[in-house]
N, C-alpha and C positions, 0 to 999 in steps of 0.2 A: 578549411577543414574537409579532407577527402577521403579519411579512412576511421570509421566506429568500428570497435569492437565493445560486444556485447556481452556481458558477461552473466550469463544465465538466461534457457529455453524455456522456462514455463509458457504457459498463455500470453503476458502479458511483454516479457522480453521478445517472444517469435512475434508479437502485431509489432513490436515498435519496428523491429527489421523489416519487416512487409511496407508499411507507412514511411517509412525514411529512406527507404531504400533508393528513391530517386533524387537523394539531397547529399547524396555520399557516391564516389567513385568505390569503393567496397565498404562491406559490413561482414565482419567480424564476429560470429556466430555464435559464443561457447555452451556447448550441450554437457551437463552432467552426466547423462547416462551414455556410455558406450555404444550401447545394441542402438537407443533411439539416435542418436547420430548418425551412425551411418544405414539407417533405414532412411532420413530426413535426406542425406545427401545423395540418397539412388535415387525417391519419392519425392523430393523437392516438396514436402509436407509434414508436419506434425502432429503424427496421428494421433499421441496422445495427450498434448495439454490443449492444441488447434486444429485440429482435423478438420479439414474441406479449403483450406487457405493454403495455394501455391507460393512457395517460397520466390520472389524475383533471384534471376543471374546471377547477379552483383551481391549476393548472399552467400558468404562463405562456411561451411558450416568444418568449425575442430570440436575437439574434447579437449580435456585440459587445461590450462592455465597457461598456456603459450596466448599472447596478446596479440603479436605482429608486431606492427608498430603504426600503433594509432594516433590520431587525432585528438580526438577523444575518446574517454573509457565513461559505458554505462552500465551501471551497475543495478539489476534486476533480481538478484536471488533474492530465499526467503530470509527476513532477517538475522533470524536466531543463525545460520548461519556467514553472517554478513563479515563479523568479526575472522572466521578463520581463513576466509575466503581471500579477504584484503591483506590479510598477513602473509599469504604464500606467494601473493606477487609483486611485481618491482615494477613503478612506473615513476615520471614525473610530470606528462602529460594530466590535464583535469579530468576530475572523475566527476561525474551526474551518476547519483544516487536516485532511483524510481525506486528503492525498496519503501513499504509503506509499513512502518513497526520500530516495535520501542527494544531495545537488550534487555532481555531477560537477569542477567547479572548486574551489569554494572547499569542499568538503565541509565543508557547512553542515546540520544540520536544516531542513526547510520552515517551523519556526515561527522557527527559528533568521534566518532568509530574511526572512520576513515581520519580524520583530521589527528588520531592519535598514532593511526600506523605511519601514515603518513606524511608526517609536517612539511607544510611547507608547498604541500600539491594543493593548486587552484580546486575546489568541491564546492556543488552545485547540489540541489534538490530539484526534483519534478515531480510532481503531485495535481490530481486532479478528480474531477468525474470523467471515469472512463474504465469502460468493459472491453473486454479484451475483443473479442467478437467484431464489437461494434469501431474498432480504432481499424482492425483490418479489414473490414469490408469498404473501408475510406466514408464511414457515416460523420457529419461534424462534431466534433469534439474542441473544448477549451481547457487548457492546463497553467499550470502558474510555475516557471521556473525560479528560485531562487537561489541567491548568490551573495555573498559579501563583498565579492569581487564583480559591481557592475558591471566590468567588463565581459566577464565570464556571460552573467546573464544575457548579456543582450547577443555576443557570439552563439548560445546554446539556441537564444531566440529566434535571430537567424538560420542558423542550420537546421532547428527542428521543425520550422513553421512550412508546413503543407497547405494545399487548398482543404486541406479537412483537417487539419490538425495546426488551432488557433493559440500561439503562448502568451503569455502573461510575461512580466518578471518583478520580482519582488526582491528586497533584502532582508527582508525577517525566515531567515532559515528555520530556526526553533518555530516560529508557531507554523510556517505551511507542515512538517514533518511530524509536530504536537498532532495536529488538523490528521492529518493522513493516517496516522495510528489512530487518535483513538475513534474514530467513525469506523472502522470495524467493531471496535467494541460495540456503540451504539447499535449497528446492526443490527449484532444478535438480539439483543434486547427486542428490539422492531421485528426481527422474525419471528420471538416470542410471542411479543400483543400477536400477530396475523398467523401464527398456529393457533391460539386460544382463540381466536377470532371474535374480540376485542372492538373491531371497528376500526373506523378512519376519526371521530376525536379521538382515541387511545394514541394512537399511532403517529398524529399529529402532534399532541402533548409528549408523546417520549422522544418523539426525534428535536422539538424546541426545548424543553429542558436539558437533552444530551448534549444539544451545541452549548445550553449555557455550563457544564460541566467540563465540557473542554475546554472550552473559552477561558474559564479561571485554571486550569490544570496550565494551559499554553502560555497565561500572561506570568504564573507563578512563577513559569519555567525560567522569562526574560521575551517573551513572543509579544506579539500586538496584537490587542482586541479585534484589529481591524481584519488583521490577516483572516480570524475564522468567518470572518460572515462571507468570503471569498470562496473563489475556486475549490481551493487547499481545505476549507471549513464547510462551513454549509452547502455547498454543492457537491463534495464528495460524498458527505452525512448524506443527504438527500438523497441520492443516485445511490448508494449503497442499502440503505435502511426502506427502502422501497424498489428497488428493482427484484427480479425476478433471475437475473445472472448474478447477484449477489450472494459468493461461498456465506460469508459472513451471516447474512441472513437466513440464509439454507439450515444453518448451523442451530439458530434458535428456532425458526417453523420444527425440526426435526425433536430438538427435542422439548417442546412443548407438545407433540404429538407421541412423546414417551420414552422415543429411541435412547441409549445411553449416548455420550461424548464418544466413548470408542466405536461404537457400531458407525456411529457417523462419521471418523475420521479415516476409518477403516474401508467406508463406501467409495473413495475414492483418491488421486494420488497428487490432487492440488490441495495445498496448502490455505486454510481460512486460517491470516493473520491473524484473526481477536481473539483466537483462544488462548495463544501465548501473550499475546499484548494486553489482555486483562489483566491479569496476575503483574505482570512490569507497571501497567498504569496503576495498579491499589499500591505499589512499593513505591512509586515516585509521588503519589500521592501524599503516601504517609509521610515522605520526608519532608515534601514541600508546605506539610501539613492545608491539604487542601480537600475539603470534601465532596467527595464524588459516590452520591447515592443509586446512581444508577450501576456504575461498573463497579460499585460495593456488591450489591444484589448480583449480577453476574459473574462476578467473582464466586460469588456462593453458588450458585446454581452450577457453577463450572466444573467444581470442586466436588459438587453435591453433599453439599451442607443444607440445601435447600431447594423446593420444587420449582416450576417455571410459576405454577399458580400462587406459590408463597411471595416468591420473589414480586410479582405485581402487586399485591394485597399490599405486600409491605412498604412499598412506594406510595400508594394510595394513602395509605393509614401514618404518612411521614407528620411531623406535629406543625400545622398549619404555618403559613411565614410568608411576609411579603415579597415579588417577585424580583 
């Protein structure tokens, strides 16, 4: 495998091309935006979703939906646009899906997605703890690939694994991709408690009941208990719901401190997955008939049906039941 393309610049797509960059004879770059393209390929930088990270050589940067002809394709946009994306291109090469988000309509998984435009192409998941900052600066990181096609995984294993960048691989695609959605959701929540400034038991309590809330969403789905207390589960939950480069939490500290959802989505031009993936996790929810009291409450709050302060009260005040 000698040649990735990438399909989609934000933060997290420009680190994997920096980090991979020495496991690939080229990379495959694709920028949505015109102007930041080719400001990226005079600047060998991404001033605005990674700014201060030197793009390596072997980093090609297009616009467009022109692929090349890859190796592998990884697929990094935001999800909600995941579906239109995969529809306008033609490949037969495997796709690795790092998008971390549920379909808003048909609440699909993204490989889920891909496996419909696509029949028939090998698809992959990669999911993890890991900040985008921190993957480019070559800090250690562990991620969990998964695959139905062992082969696929242990190929992805291979080509992806860095001196700082450690893979896993799994066959339970539903629960690492369950895992990966909904720990944004949990975030916010967690950014909530530490705006209200709640503590570290609050904090601790919403981030172990949110794994148990995904945990049955993921197993409802067809996923393995085991998957979430991994990489994919509990170590994204965790790195998410408590970091400090966490959109997702960003999202609840703000507005537990008052701000509306658009003043806050508005402050900036990266995308916090849990504000769409709440609303998809309450609709898969309901069908899987599965209750999830935490992204019930942030569903409301999101909505604004209800305050940050209600939304805790009302978790607190839930009718006692054993664990």
């Amino acid at each position: 495998m000698n040649r990735l393309t990438i399909l989609g610049a934000g933060s997290w797509g420009t680190a994997l091309s920096i980090v991979l960059a020495p496991k690939f004879a080229s990379i495959r770059l694709l920028v949505h935006e015109p102007d930041l393209a080719e400001r990226m390929a005079v600047t060998r930088e991404n001033d605005v979703y990674l700014p201060g990270f030197r793009l390596p050589g072997n980093v090609e940067i297009a616009t467009g939906l022109d692929l090349g002809s890859p190796d592998l394709l990884l697929g990094v946009m935001p999800s909600q646009h995941a579906r239109g994306v995969y529809s306008k291109i033609e490949t037969k090469c495997p796709i690795i899906s790092a998008t971390k988000g549920i379909e808003n309509n048909r609440l699909q998984t993204i490989s889920q997605v891909i496996s419909e435009i696509h029949p028939g192409v090998p698809v992959a998941a990669l999911s993890g703890p890991t900040f985008a900052k921190e993957i480019a600066r070559g800090a250690p990181a562990a991620v969990v690939v998964a695959s139905r096609d062992s082969g696929l995984a242990a190929r992805v294993q291979a080509a992806f694994s860095t001196p700082s960048l450690r893979l896993y691989t799994s066959s339970d695609v539903v629960g690492v991709e369950i895992g990966a959605a909904l720990k944004n959701v949990i975030a916010i929540a967690a950014g909530v408690a530490t705006g209200l400034d709640l503590g570290h038991n609050a904090l601790a309590a919403l981030i172990t009941r949110g794994l148990a809330e995904i945990t049955r969403l993921a197993v409802a789905a067809g996923g393995e208990a085991k998957t979430l207390a991994g990489l994919a589960g509990l170590g994204d939950l965790v790195l998410t719901a408590t970091g400090d480069l966490s959109r997702n939490r960003r999202v609840g500290v703000e507005l537990a401190r008052g701000k509306s959802l658009t003043e806050i989505v508005a402050a900036t031009k990266m995308v916090a997955e849990g504000v769409e993936t709440t609303m998809a996790a309450m609709k898969l929810a309901e069908r899987l008939r599965v209750e999830m009291p935490i992204t019930a409450q942030m569903a409301d709050m999101l909505e604004g049906r209800t305050s940050p302060e209600a939304a805790i009260r009302a978790l607190m005040e839930r009718a006692p039941r054993g664990e």
